[in-house]
N, C-alpha and C positions, 0 to 999 in steps of 0.2 A: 504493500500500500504506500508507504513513505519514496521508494520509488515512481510507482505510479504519478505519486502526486507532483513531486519538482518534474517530470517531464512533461505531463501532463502540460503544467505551466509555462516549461521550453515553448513548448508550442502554439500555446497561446501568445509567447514574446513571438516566436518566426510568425503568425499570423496577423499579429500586428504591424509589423515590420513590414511585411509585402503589403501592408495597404496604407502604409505610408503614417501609419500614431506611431510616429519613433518614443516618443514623453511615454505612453502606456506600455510600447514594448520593454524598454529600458526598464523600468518598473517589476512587472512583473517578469522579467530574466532576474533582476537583482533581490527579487522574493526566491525563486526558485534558487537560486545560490546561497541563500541563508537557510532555507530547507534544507539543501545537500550538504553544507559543512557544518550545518548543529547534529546532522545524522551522522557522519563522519565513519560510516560502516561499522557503528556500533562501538567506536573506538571512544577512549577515556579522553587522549592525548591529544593535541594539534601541533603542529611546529607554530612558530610566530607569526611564521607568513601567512599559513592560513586561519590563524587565528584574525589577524590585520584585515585576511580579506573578507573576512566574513563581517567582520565589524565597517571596515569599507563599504560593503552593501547594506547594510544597517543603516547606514549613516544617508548614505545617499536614499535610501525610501525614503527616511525622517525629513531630509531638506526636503522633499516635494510634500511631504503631509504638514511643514511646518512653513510650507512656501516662501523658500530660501529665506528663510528668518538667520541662517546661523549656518558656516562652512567650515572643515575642517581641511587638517592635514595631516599624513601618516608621514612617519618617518619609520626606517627599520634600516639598521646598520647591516649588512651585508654577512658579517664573522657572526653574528646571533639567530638571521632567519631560522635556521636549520632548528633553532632550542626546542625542544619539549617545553609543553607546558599543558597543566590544565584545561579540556576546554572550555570555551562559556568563562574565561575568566574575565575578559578586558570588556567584553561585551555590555556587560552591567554595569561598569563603571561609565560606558562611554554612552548608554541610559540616565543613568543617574545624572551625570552631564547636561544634558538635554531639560529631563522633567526638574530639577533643583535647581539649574543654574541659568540655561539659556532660555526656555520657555518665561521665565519670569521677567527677561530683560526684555521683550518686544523688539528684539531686532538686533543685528548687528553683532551675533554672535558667535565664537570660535571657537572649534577643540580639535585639539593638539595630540596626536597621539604619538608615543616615542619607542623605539624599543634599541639598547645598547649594551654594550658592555663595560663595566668600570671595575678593575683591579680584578677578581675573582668573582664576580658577582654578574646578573643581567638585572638588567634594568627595564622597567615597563610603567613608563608615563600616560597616565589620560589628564589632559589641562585645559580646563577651562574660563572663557573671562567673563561669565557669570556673575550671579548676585552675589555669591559669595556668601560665609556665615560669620555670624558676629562672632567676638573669641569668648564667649558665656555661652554659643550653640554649638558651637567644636569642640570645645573644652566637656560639655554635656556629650554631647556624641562619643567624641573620643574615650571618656571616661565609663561609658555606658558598655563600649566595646570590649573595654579590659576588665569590668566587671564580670561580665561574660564570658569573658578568654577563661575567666580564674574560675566559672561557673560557681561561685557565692550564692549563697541561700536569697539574698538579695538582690540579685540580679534577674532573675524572673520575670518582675514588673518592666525592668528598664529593656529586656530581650526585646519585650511585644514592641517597644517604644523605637528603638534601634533598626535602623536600614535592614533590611533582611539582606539586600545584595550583599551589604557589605558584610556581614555576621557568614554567608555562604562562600563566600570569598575569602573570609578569614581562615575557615575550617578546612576547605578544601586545601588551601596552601599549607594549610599547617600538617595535613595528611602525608602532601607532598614530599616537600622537604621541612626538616625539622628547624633549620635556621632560615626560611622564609618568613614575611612577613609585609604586611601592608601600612602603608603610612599615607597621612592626610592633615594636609595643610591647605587653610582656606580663609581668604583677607573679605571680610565685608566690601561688595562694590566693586571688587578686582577680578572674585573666582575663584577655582578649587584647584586642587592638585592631588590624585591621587598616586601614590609610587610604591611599586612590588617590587621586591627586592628579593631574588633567585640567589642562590648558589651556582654555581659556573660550572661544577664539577660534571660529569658525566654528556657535557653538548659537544 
């Protein structure tokens, strides 16, 4: 079925395309590739690259459902594409972007997507220039998140209250690799930054 359906779609882009709705074929081709590499043949893993291109196609739906309100840009250093990773991990972050940061600006908005290497480590940036959070709603959030890392009796209440991306994203990296971890930094009025920081070992 999950086959079926992104071809299905293929086809609907080739049918479009021969009658000349480039905007609609484009569309739905770039739905049909976020189909095929969240299904990934069943697989856990992505490399960066196609982790990038699937979020790529994400991105571009949203500018046409957000009518070019807000454009990004990938960056992926060459010695990293190959990484494993996670899949579905940048995805959400590069969501959350969108519904937190950009949707709330009306216009004029950017995210940045990075992925590199620094010393033993990879690097995987999503930035955006967004409403940003005051440092009493970072400092909550962030706090909320490590209440939950330590899974405290008292953490509970703050779970329900806390990003689930980001609480899904936490876990999953932390299954990963043991010295993984996710960091967020966010200026009122400027925008966010979230940054995953990999071990290098084994790419």
């Amino acid at each position: 079925m999950p086959h079926f359906l992104y071809n299905t779609l293929n086809t609907i882009s080739w049918t479009a395309e021969r009658k000349g709705e480039k905007d609609i074929a484009d569309m739905v081709y770039s739905l049909s590739q976020v189909f095929r590499l969240s299904l990934n043949d069943g697989k856990d893993f992505f490399t960066i690259e196609q982790e990038m291109e699937l979020v790529r196609n994400y991105l571009f739906l949203q500018k046409r459902r957000f009518m070019d309100r807000f454009d990004f840009s990938i960056e992926i250093a060459e010695e990293v594409s190959s990484f494993m990773i996670p899949k579905l991990i940048l995805q959400p972050l590069a969501e959350n972007a969108i519904i937190h940061g950009i949707e709330p600006l009306n216009g004029n908005g950017f995210i940045t997507l990075k992925a590199y290497g620094f010393d033993n480590s990879v690097v995987l940036e999503v930035l955006d220039n967004g409403i940003g959070m005051t440092e009493s709603q970072l400092h909550k959030l962030l706090s909320g998140l490590q209440r939950v890392e330590n899974r405290s009796l008292e953490a509970k209440e703050d779970e329900l209250r806390t990003g689930f991306a980001l609480l899904n994203i936490q876990d999953r990296l932390r299954l990963f690799q043991s010295g993984a971890y996710l960091e967020l930094d966010s200026r009122e009025g400027k925008g966010t930054c979230a940054v995953i920081h990999l071990e290098r070992k084994g790419d």
